[in-house]
N, CA and C atoms as a LAMMPS dump frame, in Angstrom:
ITEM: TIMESTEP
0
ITEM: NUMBER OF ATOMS
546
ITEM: BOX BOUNDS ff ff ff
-5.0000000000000000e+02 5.0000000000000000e+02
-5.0000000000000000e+02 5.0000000000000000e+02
-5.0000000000000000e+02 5.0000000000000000e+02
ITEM: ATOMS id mol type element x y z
1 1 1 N 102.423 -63.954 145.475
2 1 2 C 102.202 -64.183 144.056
3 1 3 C 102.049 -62.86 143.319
4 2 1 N 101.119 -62.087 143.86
5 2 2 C 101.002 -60.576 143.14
6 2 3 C 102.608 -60.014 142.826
7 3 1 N 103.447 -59.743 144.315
8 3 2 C 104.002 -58.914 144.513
9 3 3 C 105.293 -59.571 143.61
10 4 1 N 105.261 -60.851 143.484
11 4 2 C 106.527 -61.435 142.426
12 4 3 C 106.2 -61.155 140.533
13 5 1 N 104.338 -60.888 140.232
14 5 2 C 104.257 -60.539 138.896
15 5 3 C 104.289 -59.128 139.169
16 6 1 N 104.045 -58.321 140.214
17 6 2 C 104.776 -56.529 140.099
18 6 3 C 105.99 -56.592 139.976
19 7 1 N 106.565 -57.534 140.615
20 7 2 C 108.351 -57.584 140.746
21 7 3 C 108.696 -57.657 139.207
22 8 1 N 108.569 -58.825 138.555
23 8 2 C 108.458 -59.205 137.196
24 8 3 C 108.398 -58 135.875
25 9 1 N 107.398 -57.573 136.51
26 9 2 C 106.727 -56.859 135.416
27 9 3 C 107.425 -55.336 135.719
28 10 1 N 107.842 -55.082 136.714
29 10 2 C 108.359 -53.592 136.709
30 10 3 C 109.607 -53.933 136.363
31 11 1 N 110.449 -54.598 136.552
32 11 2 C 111.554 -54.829 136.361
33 11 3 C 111.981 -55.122 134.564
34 12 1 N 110.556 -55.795 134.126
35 12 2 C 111.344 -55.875 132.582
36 12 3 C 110.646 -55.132 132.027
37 13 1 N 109.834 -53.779 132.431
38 13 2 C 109.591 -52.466 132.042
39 13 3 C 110.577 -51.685 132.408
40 14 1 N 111.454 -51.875 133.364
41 14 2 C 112.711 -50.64 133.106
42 14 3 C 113.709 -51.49 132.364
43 15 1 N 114.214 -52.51 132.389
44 15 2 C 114.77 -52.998 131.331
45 15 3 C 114.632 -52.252 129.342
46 16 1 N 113.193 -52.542 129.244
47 16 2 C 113.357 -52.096 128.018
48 16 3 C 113.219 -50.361 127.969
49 17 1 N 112.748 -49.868 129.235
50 17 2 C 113.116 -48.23 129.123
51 17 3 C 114.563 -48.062 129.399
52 18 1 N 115.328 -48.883 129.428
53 18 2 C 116.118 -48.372 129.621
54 18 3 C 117.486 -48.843 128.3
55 19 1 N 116.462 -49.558 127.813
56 19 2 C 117.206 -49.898 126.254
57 19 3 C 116.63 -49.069 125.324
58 20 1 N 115.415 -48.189 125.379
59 20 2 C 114.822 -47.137 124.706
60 20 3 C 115.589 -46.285 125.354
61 21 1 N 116.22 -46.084 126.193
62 21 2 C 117.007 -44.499 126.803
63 21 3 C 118.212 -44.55 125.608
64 22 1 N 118.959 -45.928 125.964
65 22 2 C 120.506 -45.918 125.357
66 22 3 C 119.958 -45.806 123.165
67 23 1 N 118.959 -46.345 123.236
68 23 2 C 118.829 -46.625 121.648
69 23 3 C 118.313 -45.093 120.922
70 24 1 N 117.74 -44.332 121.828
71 24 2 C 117.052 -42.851 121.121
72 24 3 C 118.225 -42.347 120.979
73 25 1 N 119.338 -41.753 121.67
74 25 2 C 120.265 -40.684 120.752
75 25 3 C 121.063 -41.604 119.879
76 26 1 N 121.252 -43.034 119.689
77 26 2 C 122.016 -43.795 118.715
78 26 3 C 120.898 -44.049 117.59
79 27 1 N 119.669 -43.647 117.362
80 27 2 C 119.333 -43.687 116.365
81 27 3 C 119.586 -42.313 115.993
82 28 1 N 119.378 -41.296 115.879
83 28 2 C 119.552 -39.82 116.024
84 28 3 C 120.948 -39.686 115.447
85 29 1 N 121.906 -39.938 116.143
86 29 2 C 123.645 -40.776 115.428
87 29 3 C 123.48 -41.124 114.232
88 30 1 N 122.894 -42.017 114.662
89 30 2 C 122.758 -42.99 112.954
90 30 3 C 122.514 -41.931 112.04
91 31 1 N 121.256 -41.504 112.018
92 31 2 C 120.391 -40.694 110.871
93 31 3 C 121.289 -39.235 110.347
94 32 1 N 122.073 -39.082 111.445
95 32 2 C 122.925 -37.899 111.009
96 32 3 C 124.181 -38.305 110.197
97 33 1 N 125.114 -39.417 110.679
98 33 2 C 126.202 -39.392 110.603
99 33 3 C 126.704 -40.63 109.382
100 34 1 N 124.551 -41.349 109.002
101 34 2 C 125.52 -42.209 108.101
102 34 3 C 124.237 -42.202 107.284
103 35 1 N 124.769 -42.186 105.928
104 35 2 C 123.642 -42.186 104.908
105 35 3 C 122.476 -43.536 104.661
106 36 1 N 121.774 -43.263 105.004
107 36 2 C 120.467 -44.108 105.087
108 36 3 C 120.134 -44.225 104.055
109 37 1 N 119.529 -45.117 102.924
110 37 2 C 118.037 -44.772 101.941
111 37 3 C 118.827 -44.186 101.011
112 38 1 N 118.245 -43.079 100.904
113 38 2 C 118.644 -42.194 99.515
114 38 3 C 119.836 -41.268 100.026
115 39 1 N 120.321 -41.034 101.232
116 39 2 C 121.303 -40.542 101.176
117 39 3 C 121.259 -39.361 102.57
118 40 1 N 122.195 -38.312 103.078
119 40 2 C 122.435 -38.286 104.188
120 40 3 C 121.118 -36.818 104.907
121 41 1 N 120.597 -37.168 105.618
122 41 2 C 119.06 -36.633 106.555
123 41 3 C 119.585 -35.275 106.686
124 42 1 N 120.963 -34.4 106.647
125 42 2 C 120.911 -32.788 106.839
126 42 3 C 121.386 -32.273 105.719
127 43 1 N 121.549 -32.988 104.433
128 43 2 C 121.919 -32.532 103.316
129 43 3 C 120.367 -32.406 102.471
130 44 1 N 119.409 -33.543 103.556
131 44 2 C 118.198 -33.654 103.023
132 44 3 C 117.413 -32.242 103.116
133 45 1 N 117.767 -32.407 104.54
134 45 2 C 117.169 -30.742 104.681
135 45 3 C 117.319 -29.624 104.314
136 46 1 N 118.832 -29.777 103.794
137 46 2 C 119.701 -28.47 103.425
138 46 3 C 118.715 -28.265 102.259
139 47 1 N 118.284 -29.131 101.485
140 47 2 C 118.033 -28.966 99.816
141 47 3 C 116.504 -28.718 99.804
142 48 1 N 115.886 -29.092 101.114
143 48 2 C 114.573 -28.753 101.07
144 48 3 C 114.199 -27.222 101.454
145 49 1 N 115.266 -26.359 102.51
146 49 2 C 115.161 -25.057 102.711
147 49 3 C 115.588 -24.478 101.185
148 50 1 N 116.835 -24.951 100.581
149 50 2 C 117.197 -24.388 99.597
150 50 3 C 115.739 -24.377 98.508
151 51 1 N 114.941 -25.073 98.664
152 51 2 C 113.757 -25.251 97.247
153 51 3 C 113.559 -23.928 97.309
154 52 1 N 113.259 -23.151 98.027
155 52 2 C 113.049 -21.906 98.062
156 52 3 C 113.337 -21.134 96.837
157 53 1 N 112.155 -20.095 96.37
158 53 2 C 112.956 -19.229 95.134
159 53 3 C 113.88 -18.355 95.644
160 54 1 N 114.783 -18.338 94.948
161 54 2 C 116.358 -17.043 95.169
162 54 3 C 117.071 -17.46 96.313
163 55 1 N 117.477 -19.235 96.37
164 55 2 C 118.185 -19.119 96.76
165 55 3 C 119.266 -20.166 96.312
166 56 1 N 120.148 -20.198 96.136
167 56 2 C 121.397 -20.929 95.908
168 56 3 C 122.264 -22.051 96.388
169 57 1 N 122.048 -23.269 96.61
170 57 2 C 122.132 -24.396 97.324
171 57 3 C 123.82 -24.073 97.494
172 58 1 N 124.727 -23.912 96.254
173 58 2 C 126.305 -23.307 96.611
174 58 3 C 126.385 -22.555 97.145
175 59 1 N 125.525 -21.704 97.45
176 59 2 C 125.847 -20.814 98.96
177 59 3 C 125.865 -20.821 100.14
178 60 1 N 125.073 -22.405 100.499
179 60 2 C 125.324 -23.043 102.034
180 60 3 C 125.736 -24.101 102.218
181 61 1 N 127.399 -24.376 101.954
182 61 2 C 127.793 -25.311 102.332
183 61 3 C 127.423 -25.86 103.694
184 62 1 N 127.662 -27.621 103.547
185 62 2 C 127.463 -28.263 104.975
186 62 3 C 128.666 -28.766 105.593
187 63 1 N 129.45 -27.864 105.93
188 63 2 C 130.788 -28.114 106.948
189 63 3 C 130.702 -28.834 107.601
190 64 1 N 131.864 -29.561 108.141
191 64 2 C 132.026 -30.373 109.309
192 64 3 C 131.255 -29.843 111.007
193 65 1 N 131.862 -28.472 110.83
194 65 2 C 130.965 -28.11 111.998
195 65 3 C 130.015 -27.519 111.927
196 66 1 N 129.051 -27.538 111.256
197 66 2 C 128.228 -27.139 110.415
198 66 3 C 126.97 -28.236 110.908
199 67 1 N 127.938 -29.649 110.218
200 67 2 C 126.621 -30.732 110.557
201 67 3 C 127.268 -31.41 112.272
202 68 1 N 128.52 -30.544 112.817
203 68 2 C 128.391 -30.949 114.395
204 68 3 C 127.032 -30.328 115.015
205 69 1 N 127.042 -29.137 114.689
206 69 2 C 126.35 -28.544 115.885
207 69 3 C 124.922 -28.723 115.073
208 70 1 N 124.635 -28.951 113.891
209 70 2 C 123.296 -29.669 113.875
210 70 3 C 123 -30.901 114.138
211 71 1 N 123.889 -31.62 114.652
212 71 2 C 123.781 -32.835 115.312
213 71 3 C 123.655 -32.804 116.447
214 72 1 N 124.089 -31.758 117.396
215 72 2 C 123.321 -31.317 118.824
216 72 3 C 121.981 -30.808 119.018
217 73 1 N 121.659 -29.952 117.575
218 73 2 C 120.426 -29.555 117.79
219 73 3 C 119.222 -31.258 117.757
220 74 1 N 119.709 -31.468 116.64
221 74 2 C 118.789 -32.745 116.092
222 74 3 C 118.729 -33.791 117.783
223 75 1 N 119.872 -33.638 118.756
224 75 2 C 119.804 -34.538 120.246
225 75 3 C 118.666 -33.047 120.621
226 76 1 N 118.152 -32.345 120.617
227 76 2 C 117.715 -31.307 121.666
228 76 3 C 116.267 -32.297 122.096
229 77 1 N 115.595 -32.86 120.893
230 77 2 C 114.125 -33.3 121.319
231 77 3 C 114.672 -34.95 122.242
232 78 1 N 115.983 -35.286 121.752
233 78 2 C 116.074 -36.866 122.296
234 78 3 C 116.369 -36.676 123.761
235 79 1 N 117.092 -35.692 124.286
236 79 2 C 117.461 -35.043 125.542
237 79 3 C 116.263 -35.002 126.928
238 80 1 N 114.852 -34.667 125.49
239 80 2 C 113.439 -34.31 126.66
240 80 3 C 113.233 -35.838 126.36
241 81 1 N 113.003 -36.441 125.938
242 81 2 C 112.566 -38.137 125.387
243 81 3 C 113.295 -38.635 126.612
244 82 1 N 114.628 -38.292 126.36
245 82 2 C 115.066 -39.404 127.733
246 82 3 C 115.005 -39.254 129.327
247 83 1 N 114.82 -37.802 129.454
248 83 2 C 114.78 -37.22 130.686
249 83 3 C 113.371 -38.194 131.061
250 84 1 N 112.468 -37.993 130.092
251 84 2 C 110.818 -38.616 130.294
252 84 3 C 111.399 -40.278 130.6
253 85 1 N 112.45 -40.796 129.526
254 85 2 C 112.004 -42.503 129.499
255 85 3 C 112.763 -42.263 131.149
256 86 1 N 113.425 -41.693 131.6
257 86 2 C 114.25 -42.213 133.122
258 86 3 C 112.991 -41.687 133.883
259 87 1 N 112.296 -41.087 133.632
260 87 2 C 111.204 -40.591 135.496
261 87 3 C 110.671 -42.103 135.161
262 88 1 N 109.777 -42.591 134.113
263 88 2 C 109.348 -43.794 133.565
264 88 3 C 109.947 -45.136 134.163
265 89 1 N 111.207 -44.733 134.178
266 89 2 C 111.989 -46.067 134.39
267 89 3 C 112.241 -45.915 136.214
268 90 1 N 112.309 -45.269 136.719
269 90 2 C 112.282 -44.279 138.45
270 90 3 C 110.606 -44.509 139.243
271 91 1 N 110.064 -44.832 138.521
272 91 2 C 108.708 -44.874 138.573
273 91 3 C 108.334 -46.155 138.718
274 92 1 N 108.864 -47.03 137.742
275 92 2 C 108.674 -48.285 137.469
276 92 3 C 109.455 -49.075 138.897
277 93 1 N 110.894 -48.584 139.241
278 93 2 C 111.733 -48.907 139.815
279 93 3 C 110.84 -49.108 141.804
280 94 1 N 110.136 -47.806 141.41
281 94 2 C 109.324 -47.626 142.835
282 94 3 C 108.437 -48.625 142.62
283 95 1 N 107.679 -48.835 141.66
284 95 2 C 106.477 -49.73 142.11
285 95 3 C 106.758 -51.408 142.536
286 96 1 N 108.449 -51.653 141.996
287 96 2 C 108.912 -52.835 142.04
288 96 3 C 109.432 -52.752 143.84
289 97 1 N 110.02 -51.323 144.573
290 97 2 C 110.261 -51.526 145.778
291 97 3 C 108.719 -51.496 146.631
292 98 1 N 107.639 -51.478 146.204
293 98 2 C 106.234 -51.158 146.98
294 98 3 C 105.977 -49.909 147.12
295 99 1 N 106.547 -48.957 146.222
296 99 2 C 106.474 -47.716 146.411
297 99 3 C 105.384 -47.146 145.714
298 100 1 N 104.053 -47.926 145.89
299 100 2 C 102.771 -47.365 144.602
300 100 3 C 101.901 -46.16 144.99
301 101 1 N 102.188 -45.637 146.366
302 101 2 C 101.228 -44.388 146.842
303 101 3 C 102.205 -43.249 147.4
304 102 1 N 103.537 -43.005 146.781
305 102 2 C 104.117 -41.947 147.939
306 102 3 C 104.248 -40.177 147.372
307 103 1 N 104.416 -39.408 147.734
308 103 2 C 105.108 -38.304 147.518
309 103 3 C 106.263 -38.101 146.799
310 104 1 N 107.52 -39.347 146.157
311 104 2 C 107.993 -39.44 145.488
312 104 3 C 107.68 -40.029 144.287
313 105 1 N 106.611 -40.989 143.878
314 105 2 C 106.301 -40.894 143.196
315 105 3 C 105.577 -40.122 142.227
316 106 1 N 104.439 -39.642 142.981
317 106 2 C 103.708 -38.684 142.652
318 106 3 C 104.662 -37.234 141.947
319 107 1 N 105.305 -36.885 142.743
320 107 2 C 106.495 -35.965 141.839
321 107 3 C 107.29 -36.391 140.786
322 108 1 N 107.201 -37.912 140.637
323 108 2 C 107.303 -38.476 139.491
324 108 3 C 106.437 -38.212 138.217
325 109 1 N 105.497 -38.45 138.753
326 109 2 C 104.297 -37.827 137.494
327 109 3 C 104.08 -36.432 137.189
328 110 1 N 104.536 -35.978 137.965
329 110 2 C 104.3 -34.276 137.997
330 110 3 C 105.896 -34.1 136.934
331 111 1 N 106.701 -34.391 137.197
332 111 2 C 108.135 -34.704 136.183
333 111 3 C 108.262 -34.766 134.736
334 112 1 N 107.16 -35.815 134.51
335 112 2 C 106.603 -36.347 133.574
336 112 3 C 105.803 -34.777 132.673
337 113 1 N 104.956 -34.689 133.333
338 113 2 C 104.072 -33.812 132.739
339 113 3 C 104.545 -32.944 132.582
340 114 1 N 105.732 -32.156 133.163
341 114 2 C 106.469 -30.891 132.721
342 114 3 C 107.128 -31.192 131.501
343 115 1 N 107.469 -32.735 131.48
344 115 2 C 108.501 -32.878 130.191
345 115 3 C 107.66 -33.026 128.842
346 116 1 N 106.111 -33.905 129.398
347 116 2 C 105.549 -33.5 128.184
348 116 3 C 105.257 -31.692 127.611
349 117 1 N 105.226 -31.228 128.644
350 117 2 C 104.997 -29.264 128.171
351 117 3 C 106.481 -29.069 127.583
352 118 1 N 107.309 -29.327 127.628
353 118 2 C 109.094 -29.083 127.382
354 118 3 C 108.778 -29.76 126.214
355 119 1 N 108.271 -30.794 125.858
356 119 2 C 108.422 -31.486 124.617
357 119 3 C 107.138 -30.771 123.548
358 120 1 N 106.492 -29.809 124.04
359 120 2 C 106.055 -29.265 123.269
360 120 3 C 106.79 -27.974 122.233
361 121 1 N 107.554 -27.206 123.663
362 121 2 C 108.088 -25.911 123.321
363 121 3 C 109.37 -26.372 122.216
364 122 1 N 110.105 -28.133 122.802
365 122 2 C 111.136 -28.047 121.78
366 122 3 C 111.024 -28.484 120.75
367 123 1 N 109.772 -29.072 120.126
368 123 2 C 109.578 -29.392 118.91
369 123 3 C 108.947 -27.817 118.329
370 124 1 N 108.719 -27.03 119.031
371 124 2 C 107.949 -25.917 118.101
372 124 3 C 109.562 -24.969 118.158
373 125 1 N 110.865 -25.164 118.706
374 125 2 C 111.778 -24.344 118.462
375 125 3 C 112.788 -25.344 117.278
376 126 1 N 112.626 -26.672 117.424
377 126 2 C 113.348 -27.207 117.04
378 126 3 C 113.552 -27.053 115.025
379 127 1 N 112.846 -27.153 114.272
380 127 2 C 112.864 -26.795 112.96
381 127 3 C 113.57 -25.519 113.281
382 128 1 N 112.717 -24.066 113.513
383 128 2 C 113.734 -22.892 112.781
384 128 3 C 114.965 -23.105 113.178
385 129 1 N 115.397 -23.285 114.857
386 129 2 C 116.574 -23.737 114.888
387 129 3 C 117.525 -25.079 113.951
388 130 1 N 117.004 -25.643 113.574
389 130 2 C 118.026 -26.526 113.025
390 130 3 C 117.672 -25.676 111.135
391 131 1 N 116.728 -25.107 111.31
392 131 2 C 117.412 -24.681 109.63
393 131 3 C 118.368 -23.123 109.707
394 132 1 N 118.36 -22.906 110.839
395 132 2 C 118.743 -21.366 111.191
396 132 3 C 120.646 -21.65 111.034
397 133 1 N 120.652 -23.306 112.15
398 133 2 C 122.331 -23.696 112.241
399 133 3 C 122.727 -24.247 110.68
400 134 1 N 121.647 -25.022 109.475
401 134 2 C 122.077 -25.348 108.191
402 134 3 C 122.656 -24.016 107.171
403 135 1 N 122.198 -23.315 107.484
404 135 2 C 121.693 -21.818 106.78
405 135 3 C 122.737 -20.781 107.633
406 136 1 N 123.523 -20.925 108.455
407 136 2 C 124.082 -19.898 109.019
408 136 3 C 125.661 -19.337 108.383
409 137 1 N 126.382 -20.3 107.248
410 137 2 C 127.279 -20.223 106.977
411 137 3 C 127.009 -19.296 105.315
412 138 1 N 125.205 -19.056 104.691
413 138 2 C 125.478 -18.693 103.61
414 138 3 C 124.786 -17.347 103.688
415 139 1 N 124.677 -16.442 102.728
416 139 2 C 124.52 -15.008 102.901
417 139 3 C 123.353 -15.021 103.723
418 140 1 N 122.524 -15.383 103.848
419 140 2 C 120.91 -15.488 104.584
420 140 3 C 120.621 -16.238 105.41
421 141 1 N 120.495 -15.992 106.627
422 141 2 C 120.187 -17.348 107.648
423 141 3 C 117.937 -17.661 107.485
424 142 1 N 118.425 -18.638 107.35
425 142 2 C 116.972 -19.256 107.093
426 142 3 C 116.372 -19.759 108.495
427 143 1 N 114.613 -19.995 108.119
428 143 2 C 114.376 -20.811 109.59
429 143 3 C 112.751 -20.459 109.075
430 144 1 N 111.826 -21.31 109.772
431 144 2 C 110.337 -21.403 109.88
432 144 3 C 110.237 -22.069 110.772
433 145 1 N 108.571 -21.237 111.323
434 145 2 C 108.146 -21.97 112.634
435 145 3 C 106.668 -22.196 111.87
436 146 1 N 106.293 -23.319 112.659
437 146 2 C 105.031 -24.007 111.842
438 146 3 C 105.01 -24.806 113.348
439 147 1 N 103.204 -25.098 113.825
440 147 2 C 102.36 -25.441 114.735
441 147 3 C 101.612 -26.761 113.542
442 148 1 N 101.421 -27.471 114.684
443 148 2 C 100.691 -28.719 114.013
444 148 3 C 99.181 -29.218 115.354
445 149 1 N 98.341 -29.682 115.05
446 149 2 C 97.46 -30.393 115.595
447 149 3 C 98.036 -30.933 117.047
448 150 1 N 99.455 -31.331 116.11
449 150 2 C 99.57 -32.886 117.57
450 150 3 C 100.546 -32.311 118.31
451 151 1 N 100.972 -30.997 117.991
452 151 2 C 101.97 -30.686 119.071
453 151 3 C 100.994 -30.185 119.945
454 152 1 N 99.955 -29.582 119.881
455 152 2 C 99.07 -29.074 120.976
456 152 3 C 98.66 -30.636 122.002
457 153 1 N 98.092 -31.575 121.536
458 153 2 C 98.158 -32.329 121.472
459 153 3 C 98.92 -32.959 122.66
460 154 1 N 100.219 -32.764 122.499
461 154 2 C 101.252 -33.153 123.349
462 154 3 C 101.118 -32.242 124.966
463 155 1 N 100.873 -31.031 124.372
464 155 2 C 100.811 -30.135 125.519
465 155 3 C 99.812 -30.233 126.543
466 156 1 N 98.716 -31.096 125.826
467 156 2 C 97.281 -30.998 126.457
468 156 3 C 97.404 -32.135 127.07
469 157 1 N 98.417 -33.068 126.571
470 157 2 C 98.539 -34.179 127.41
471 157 3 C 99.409 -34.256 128.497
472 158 1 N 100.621 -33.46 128.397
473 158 2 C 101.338 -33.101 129.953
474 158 3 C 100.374 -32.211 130.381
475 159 1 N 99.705 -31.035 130.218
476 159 2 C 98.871 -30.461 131.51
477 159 3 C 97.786 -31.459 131.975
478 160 1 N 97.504 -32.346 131.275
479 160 2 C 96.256 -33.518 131.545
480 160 3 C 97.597 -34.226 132.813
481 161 1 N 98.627 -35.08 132.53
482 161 2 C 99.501 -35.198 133.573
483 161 3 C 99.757 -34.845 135.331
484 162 1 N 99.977 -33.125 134.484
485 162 2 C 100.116 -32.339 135.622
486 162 3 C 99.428 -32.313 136.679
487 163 1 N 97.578 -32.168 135.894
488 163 2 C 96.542 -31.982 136.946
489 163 3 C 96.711 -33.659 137.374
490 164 1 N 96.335 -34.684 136.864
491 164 2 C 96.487 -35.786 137.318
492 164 3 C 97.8 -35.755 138.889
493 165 1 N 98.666 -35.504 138.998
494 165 2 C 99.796 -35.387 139.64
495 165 3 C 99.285 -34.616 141.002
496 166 1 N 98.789 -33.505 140.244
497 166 2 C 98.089 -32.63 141.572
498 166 3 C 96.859 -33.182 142.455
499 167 1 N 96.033 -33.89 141.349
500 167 2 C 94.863 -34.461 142.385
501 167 3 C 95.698 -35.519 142.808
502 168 1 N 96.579 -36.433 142.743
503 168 2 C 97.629 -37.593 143.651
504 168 3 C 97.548 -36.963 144.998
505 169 1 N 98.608 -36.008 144.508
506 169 2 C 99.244 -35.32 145.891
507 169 3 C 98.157 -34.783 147.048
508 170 1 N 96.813 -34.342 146.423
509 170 2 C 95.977 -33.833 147.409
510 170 3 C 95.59 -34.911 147.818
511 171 1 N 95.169 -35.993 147.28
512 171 2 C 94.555 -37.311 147.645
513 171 3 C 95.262 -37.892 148.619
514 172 1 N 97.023 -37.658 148.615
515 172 2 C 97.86 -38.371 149.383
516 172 3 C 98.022 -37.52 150.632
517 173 1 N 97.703 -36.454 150.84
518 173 2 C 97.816 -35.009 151.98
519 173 3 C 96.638 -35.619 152.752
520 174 1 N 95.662 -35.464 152.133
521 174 2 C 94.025 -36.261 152.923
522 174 3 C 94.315 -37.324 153.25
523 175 1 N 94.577 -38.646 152.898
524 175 2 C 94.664 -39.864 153.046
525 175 3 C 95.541 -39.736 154.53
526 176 1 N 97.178 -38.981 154.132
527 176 2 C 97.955 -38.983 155.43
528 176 3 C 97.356 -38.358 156.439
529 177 1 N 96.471 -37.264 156.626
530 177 2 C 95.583 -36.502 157.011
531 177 3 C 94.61 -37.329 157.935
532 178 1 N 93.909 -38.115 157.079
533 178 2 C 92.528 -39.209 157.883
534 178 3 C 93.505 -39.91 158.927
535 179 1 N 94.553 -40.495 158.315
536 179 2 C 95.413 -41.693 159.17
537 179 3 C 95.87 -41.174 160.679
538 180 1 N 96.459 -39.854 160.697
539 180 2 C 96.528 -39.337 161.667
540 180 3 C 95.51 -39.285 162.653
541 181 1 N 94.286 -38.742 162.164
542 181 2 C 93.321 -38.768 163.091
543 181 3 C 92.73 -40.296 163.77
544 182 1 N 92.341 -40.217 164.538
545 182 2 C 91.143 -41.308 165.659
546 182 3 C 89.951 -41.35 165.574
């Protein structure tokens, strides 16, 4: 009975991680490539670097390849998102084969927690870079870096991860450790 609601339940937890994998860079698509609301999300931005005094919104056109390769930057944070939703969904996948105490899992979580530290560094590169690629075609390449509360936040929560991961693994070294012995 347990092992059919773990079966259950891990199984339509990678299901929907794995409809959150395919749906994060097609929203990301969306927001770039088709005008939403008031109208299109890197022209939005273009006009918000431009507020700036002395500078000239006709001086940075938004080219075709212009808004390609800011459409790669804008995938850079969905890239760490999904790497995270698949250990998630790899994880889930183990606990559905009985895999709830091993060394592969556990490096699962340790996975995890690096991607939350990665998802720190690329949201703190991600702005100057994407105003650096809007801004690169007009006399001045633009860009700002700005720190927030919750990106630390994020960081404190993959090293919270990490150590979590590490006391696993020692727990699982001892445990295999006792078993051996008589």
């Amino acid at each position: 009975m347990i092992s059919n609601k773990l079966e259950r339940s891990s199984m339509l937890l990678e299901w929907l991680l794995l409809l959150a994998l395919l749906a994060t860079p097609l929203i990301t698509l969306l927001e770039v490539w088709t005008p939403l609301g008031s109208g299109d999300l890197l022209q939005e931005k273009l006009n918000i670097i431009m507020s700036r005094p002395g500078t000239d919104p006709a001086d940075y056109p938004l080219h075709f390849s212009t808004r390609l390769l800011a459409t790669l930057v804008q995938l850079l944070p969905d890239v760490v998102f999904m790497m995270m939703l698949w250990q998630l969904r790899q994880l889930f996948r183990g606990y559905r084969a009985g895999q709830l105490f091993t060394f592969e899992q556990i490096r699962r979580y340790r996975q995890i927690g690096l991607l939350l530290c990665a998802t720190f560094v690329v949201e703190l590169i991600h702005p100057p870079l994407l105003d650096t690629v809007l801004t690169m075609r007009g006399p001045e390449v633009l860009g700002t870096i700005s720190l927030s509360s919750s990106d630390f936040r994020v960081m404190l929560a993959g090293l919270i991860v990490l150590a979590l991961a590490l006391v696993m693994r020692e727990a699982k070294q001892l445990a295999d450790d006792q078993a051996l012995t008589v």
